[in-house]
C-alpha positions in Angstrom: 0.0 0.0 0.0 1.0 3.7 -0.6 1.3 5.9 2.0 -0.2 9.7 2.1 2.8 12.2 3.3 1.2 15.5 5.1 3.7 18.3 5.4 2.5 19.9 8.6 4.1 23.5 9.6 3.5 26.9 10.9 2.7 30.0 8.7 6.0 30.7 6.9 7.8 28.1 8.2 8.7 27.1 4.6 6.5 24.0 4.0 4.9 25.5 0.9 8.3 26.0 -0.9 9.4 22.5 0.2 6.2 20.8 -0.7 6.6 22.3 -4.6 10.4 20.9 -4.5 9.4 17.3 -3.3 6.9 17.6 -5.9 9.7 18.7 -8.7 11.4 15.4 -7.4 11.3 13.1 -10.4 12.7 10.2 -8.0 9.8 10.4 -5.4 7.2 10.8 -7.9 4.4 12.4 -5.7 1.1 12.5 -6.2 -0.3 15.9 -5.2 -3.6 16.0 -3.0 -5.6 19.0 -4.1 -7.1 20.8 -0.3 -10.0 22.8 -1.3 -10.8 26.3 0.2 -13.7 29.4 0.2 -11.4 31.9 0.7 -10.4 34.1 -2.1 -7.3 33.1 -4.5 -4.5 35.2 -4.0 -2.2 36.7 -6.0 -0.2 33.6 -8.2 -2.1 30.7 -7.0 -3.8 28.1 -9.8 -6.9 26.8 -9.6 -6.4 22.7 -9.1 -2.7 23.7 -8.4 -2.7 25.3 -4.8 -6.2 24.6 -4.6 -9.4 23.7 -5.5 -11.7 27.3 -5.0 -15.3 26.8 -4.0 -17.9 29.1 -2.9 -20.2 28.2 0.6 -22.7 26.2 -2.2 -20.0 24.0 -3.9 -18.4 23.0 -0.1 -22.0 22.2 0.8 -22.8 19.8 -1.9 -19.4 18.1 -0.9 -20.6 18.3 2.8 -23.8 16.7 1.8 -22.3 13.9 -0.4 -20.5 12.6 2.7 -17.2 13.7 -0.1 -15.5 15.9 3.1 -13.0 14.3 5.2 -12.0 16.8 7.3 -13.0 20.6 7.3 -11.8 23.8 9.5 -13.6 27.0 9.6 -11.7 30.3 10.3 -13.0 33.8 11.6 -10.5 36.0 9.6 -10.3 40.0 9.1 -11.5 39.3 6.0 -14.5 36.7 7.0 -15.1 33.1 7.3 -13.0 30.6 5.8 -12.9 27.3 5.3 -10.3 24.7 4.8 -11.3 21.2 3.7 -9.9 17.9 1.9 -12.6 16.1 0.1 -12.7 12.1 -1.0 -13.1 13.1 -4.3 -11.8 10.2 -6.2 -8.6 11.0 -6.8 -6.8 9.5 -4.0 -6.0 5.5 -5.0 -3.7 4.3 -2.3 -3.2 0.9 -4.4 -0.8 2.5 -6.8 0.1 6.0 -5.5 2.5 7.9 -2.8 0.7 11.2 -2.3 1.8 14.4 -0.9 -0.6 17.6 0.9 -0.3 20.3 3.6 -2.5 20.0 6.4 -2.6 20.9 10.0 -2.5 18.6 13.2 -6.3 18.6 13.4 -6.4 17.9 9.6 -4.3 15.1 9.5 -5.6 13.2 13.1 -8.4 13.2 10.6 -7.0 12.2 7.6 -5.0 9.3 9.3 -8.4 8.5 10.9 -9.9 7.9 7.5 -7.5 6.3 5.8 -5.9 4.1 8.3 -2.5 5.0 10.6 -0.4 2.6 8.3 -1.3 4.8 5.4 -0.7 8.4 6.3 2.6 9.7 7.4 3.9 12.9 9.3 6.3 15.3 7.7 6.7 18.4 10.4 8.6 21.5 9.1 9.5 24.0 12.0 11.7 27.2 11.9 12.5 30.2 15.0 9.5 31.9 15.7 11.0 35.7 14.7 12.3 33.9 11.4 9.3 33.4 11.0 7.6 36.5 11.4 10.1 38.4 9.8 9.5 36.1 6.3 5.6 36.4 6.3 6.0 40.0 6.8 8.4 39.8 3.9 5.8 38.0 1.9 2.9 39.8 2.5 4.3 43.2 1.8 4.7 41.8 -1.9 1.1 41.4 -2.2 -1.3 43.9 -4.0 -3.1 44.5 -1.3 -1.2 43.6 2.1 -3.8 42.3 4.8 -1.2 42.5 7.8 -4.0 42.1 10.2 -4.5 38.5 9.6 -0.9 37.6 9.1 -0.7 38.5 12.9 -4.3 36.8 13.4 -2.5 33.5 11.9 0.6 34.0 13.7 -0.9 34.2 16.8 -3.2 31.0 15.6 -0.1 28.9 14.9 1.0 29.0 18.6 -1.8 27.5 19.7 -2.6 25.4 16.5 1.5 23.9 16.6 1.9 23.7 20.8 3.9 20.7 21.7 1.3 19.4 23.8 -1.1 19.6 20.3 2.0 18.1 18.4 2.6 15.0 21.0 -1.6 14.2 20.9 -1.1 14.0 17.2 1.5 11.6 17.0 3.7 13.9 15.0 7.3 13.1 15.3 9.0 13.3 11.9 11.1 16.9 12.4 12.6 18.8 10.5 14.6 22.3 10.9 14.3 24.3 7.7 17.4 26.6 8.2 18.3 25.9 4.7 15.8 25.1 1.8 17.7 22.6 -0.2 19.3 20.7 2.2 16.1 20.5 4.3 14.2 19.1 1.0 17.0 16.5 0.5 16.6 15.2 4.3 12.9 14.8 3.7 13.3 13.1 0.4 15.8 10.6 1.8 13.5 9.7 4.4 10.5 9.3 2.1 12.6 7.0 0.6 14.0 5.2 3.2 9.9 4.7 4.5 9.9 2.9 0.8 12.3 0.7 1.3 10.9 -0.6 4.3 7.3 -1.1 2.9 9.1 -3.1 0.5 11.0 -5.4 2.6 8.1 -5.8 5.3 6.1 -6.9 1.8 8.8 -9.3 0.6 8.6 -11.0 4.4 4.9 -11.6 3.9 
């Protein structure tokens, strides 16, 4: 069986830039897992790319096929978001390793759903004023800054990431991103070395 890898991290911790590299990796060969959202698409996002964009009456019809596996709601500055991954019938663990962002209430969900053997933590972490100091970096380029809720989601992440969160998850797969690159290629030798090990537990069957 393939294994689901969620990339868990706080806001600018880096996880979106090392998702896109594992996803570059011709090696790994990654499947992408498409999160779906209500909030507006920003500046240089794709539909079907970063995600699928649905209004309240598309996440709904999802909601009321039993299609939604997990779902979180946000009071922003801007207004209510959600966040949700949805069984839409592209996930086939039978032939597939796939890769998504998610949070620790996301993926206690997601590994609920499809089974512990099948999903597998990936946590990115980074120094909290390295943080800060990159998001404010990041939303500055934007056409339309909205500083407010980069503190609202900085101040989220705290609680969101706390080790006592973390531990209840069952996340322990860390990773320091003090340097892009080098933290891609430690995540990529681990994904494969989970590989080789499905294999050989297979062969001893």
């Amino acid at each position: 069986m393939a294994e689901i890898f969620c990339i868990l991290g706080k806001s600018a911790s880096g996880k979106d830039s090392i998702y896109k590299k594992l996803m570059e990796d011709p090696v790994l060969e990654l499947t992408p897992v498409v999160p779906y959202t209500t909030r507006p698409m920003r500046e240089g996002e794709r539909e079907g790319i970063d995600y699928h964009f649905v209004d309240q009456t598309g996440m709904q019809a999802l909601v009321d096929d039993g299609k939604v596996i997990e779902q979180r709601t946000y009071q922003t500055m801007c207004g209510e978001w959600n966040y949700f991954t949805a069984d839409d019938g592209s996930i086939d663990l039978s032939s597939h390793d796939y890769l998504l962002i998610t949070t620790p209430e996301a993926y206690c969900r997601i590994r609920s759903y499809f089974g512990e053997r099948a999903v597998c933590d990936i946590y990115v972490y980074l120094d909290d004023g390295e943080r800060l100091a990159r998001a404010l970096a990041r939303e500055r380029e934007q056409e339309m800054p909205r500083y407010a809720e980069l503190c609202r989601r900085f101040l989220a992440d705290q609680e969101d990431f706390s080790e006592d969160r973390l531990c209840r998850a069952g996340i322990r797969h860390r990773f320091e991103n003090l340097d892009l690159e080098e933290t891609k290629r430690q995540i990529a030798a681990f994904i494969r070395e989970r590989r080789k090990r499905a294999k050989r537990a297979c062969s001893c069957l």
